[in-house]
C-alpha positions as CSV (number, residue, x, y, z in Angstrom):
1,X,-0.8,17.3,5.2
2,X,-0.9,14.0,7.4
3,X,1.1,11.1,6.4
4,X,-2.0,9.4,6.4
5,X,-3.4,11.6,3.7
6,X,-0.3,11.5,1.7
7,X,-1.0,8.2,1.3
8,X,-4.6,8.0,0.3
9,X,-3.8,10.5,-2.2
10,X,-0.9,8.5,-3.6
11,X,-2.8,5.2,-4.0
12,X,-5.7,7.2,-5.6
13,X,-3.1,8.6,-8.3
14,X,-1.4,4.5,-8.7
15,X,-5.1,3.9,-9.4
16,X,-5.4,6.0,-12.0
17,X,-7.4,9.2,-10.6
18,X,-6.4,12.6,-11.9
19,X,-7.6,14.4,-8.4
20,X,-8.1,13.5,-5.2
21,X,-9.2,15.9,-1.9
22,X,-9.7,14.7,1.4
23,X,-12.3,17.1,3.4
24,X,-12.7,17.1,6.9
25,X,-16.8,16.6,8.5
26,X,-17.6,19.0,10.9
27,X,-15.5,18.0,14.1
28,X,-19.0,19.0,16.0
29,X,-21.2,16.4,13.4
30,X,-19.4,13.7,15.5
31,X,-18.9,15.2,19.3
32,X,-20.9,12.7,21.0
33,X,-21.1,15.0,24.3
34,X,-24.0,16.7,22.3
35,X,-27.4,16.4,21.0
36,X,-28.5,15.5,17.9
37,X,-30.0,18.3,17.2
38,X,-27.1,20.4,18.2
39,X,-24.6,18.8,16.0
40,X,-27.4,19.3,13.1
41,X,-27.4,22.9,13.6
42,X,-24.0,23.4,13.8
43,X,-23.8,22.2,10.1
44,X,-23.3,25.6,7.7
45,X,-26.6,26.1,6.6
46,X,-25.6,27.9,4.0
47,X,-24.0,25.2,2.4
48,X,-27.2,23.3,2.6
49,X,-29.6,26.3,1.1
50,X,-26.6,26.4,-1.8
51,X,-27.3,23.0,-2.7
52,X,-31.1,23.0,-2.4
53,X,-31.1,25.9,-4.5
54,X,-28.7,24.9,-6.9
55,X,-30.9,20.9,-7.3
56,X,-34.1,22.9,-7.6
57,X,-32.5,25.0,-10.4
58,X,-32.1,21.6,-12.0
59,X,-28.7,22.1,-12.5
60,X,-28.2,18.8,-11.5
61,X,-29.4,17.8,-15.4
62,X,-29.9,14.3,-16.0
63,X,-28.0,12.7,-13.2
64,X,-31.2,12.7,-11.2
65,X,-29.7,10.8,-8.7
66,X,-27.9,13.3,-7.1
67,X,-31.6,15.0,-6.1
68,X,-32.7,11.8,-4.3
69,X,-31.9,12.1,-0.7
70,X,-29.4,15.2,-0.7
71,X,-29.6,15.2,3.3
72,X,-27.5,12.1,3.1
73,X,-25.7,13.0,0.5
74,X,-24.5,16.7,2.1
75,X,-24.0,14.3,6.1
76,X,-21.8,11.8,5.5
77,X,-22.4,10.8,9.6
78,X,-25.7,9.8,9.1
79,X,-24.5,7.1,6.2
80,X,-21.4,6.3,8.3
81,X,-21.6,7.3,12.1
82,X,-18.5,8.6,13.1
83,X,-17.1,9.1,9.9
84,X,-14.9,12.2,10.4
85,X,-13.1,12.6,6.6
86,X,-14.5,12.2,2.8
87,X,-12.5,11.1,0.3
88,X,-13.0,12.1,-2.9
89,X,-11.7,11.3,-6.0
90,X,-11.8,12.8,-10.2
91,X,-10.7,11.0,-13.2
92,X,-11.2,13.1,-16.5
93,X,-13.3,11.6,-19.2
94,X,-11.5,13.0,-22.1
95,X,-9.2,10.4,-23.5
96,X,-6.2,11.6,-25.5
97,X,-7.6,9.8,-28.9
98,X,-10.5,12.2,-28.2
99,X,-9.1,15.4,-27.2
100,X,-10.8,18.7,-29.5
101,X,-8.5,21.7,-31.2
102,X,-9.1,24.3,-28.9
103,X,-8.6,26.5,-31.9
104,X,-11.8,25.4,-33.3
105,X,-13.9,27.4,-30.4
106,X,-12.5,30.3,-31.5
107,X,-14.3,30.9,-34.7
């Protein structure tokens, strides 16, 4: 892990997030010495079926924002050109005042 990630991933915890990843975008999504429509298909396209599939489904629920304009949300690059990392962060909703006896789901 880069120095540079370590980082990141510190400040993210100071902040108060429980999880952070940092994912690399396909090196290819940003080689400029190819075409556009190169650097689309060398995007996994399974990746892309699994999340048409899976917002079709509906298992999206009621954030129905996540169905509006997956291509941008599944290509970083064409939001930020160039961008080469995502940063993504978690914080759990639970707070301790509010935390459920697992014991009662065994019944």
């Amino acid at each position: 892990m880069s120095v540079l990630t370590n980082h990141i991933k510190a400040q993210a915890h100071s902040l108060g997030f429980d999880v952070v990843g940092v994912a690399p975008v396909s090196s290819s999504a940003y080689d400029s010495d190819r075409s556009e429509s190169e650097r689309e298909n060398s995007f996994s396209r399974s990746l892309w079926e699994a999340l048409s599939k899976w917002l079709a489904a509906g298992f999206h629920g009621s954030m129905a924002w996540l169905a509006r304009d997956p291509y941008r949300r599944s290509h970083p690059q064409s939001v930020l050109p160039g961008c080469r990392s995502v940063i993504m962060v978690g914080m759990n909703y639970w707070s301790k005042d509010e935390l459920v006896d697992k014991s009662e789901f065994g019944r």
